[in-house]
N, C-alpha and C positions, 0 to 999 in steps of 0.2 A: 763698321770697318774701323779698326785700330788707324791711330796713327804711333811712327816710333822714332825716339829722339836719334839721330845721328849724329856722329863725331866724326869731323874729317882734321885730320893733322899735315901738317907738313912737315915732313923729314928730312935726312939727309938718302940721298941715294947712294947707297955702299952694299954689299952683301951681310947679312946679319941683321940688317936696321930692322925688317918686320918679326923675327925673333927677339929682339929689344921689346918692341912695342907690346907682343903680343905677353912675353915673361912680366914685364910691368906689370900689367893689369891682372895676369892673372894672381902676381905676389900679394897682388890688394884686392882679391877675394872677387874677382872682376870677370864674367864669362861673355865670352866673344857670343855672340847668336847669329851673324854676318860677318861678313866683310870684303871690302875690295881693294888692292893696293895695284898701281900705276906707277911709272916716272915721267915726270910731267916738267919741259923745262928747265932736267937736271937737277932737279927734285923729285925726292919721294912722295908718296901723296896717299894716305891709307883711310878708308873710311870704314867705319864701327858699328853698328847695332849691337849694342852690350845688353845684358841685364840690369846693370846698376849705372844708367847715365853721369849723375850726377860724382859719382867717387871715380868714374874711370874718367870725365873733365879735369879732376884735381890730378889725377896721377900724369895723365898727358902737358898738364901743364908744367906741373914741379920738374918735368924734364927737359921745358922749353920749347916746347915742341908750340906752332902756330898753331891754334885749333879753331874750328869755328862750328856751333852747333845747329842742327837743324832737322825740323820736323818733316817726314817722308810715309808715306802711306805704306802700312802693312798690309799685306793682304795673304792669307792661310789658304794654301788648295790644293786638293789632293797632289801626290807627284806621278802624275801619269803625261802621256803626248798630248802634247794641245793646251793644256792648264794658261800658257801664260800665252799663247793664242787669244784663249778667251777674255781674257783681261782685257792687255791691252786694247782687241777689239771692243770692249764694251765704253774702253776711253776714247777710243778716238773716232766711236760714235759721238759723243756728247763734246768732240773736239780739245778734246783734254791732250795736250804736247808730253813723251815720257822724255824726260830730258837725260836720265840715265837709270839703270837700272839692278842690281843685282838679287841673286838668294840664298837662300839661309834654312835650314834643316828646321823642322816647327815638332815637336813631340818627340814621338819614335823613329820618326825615318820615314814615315809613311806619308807625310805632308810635309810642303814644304813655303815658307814663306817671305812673298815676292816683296823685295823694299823699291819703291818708285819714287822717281822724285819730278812733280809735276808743277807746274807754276802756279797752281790754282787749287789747293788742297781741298778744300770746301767742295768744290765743285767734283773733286773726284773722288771723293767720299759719298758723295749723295750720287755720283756715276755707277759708282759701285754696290750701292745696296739692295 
């Protein structure tokens, strides 16, 4: 079971701001594979599963943006009803908390892959296999 770096930013909350975000990264060669954006507190708050972690931190940063990075379990499953039934269920047999969750299109369209973010990665990686 994959794990996959996350980039959660803090923005300003205005209309446009996730169009900024998202042109940024793509100007630096950057492709989104997730994401989830919020206002939280009167802040914007956008989080990321890129392909290229590491150059879409430098681009988020040079524009001042709060970031903070973190590892989240990937998980690939077909995209039919139930998929992320069965997940979760399989975590919170082995008592695994999903503390939030989103998805994200994996290949053609036909699978699609769940990002979790759990306190106990270790243990929901070996939940999961």
């Amino acid at each position: 079971m994959p794990r996959a770096k996350q980039l959660s930013a803090w923005v300003e909350d205005r209309p446009g701001m996730l169009a900024q975000v998202a042109q940024a990264l793509g100007e630096k060669g950057v492709s989104i594979r997730a994401f989830m954006a919020s206002a939280m507190d009167g802040r914007g708050f956008i989080r990321v599963v890129v392909d290229k972690p590491a150059q879409a931190a430098k681009v988020l940063k040079a524009h001042g943006w709060t970031l903070t990075v973190d590892e989240v379990v990937e998980v690939t499953t077909s995209d039919e009803p139930g998929a992320l039934g069965v997940v979760a269920e399989r975590l919170g047999r082995k008592g695994i908390n999903i503390q939030y969750a989103y998805v994200g299109l994996a290949g053609a369209g036909k699978k699609v892959n769940f990002y979790l973010a759990v306190p106990d990665l270790k243990a929901a990686l070996a939940a999961l296999r």
